[in-house]
C-alpha positions in Angstrom: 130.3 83.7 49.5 132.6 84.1 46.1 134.3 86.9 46.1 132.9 90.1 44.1 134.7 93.6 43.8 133.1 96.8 42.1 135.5 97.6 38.9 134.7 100.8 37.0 133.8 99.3 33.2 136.3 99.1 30.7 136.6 98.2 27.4 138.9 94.7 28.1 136.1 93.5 30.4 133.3 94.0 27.7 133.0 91.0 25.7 131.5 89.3 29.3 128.9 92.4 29.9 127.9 92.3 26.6 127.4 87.9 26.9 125.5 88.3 30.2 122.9 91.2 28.4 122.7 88.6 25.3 121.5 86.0 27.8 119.3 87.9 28.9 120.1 90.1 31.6 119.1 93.6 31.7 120.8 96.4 33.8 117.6 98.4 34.2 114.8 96.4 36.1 112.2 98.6 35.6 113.2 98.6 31.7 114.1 94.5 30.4 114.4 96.4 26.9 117.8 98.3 28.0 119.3 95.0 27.7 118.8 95.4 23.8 119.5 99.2 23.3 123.2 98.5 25.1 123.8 95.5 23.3 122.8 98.1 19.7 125.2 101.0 22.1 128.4 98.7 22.1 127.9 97.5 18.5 128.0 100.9 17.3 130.6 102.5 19.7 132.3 100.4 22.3 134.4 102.6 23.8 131.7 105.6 24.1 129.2 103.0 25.5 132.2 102.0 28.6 132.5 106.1 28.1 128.8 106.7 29.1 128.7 104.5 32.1 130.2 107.2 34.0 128.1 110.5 34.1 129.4 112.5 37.2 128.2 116.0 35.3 124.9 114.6 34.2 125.6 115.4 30.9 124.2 112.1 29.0 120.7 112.2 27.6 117.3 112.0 29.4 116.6 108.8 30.9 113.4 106.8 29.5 110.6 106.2 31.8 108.4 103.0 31.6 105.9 105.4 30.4 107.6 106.6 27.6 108.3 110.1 29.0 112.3 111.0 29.7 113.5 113.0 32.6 116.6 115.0 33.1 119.6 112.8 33.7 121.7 112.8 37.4 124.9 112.7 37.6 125.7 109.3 38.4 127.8 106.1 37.7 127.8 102.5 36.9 130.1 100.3 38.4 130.6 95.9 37.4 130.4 93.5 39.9 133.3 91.5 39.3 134.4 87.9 40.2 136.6 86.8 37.5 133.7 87.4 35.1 131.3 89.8 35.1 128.3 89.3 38.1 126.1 92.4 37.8 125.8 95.9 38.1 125.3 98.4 41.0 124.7 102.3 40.1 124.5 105.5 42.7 123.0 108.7 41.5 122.2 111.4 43.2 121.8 115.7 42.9 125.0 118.1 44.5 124.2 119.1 47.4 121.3 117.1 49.0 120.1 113.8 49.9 116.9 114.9 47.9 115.8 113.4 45.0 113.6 114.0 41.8 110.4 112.3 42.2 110.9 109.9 38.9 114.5 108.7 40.7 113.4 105.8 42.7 116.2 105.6 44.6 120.2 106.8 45.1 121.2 103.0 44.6 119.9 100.8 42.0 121.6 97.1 41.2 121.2 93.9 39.1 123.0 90.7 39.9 122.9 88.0 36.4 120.8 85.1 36.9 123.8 82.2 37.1 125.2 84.3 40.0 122.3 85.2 42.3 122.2 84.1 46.4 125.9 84.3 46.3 126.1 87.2 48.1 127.2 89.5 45.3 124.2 92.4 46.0 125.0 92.7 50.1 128.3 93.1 48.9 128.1 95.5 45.8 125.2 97.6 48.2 127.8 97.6 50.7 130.6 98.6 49.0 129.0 101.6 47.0 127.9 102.7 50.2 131.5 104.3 50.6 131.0 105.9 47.1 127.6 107.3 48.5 128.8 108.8 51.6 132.6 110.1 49.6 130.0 111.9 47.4 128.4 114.1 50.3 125.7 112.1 50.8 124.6 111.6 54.4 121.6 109.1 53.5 120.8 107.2 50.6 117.4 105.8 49.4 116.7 102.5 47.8 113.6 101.1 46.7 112.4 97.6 45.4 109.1 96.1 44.8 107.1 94.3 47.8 107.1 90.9 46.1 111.0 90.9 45.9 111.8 89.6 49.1 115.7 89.1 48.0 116.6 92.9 47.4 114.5 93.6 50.6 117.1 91.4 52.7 120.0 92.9 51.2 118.9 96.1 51.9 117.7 95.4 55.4 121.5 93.9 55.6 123.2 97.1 54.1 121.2 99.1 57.5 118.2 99.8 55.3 115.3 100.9 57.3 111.8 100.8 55.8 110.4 104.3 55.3 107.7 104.0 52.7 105.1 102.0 50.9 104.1 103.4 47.7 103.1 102.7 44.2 105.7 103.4 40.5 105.0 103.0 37.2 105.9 100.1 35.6 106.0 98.5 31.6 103.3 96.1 33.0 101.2 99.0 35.1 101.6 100.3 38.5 104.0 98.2 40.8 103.7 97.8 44.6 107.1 99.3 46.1 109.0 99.8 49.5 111.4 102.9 50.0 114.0 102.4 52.4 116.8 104.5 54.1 120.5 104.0 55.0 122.3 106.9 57.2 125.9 106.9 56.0 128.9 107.6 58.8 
């Protein structure tokens, strides 16, 4: 495996983020078009895009849904995957003072490796190491869910301790999506 760190975005390490959403990549899978509405974000304002990446109060705007509705923001935070050049993104999320979750947040942990740099490695790493950021947060347990046809994320989960807890169906831009829930019990 290359090696990957988690870097907290910054405005120097930009120009590669904003190549890898041009390619393509989006850091939203369950929204492809968030790829465009960043790339529109760091034309405007660079620095209050990097800004926004980090949300600890939760004091950003609603968060789209596939269906068009918005729900109330979490506190959260984005973090890069990092090998020299920009590899992906991991987030964590979560509500003060509980494992629990809203129903529309699918999950504590939510990542996207680019396309050039998948099977390195780079998600059972970034999974592992925001693990420590779940657990310094209060968190005791984090959920992560992917779709049943994504065998990949599955295995990195399963890596990361993930234990399967749920089956269930979430919207998604092309109709309702198949999707596993799992759990990992921080130390």
């Amino acid at each position: 495996m290359n090696s990957v760190e988690l870097l907290w975005p910054a405005t120097e390490m930009l120009g590669s983020y904003a190549a890898a959403l041009a390619a393509g990549w989006s850091p939203n899978t369950m929204r492809p078009e968030a790829a465009d509405e960043e790339l529109a974000a760091i034309g405007h304002d660079p620095d209050a895009f990097v800004t926004s990446l980090v949300d600890r109060e939760a004091a950003g705007p609603p968060i789209p849904q596939p269906d068009g509705s918005v729900v109330q923001r979490l506190p959260g935070y984005r973090k890069w995957m990092w090998d020299g050049d920009f590899a992906g993104s991991v987030n964590l999320r979560w509500r003060p003072g509980t494992n629990e979750l809203p129903v529309a947040a699918h999950g504590h942990i939510g990542y996207s490796v680019v396309p050039w740099k998948r099977r390195l490695g780079y998600a059972t790493r970034a999974v592992a190491l925001i693990l420590v950021d779940a657990a310094a947060e209060g968190l005791t347990e984090v959920e992560l869910t992917t779709d049943e046809v994504n065998i990949g994320s599955q295995q990195v989960i399963e890596r990361n301790g993930g234990v399967l807890v749920d089956h269930f169906t979430k919207p998604g831009t092309g109709g309702p999506v198949r999707s596993l829930r799992y759990r990992i019990p921080l130390p």
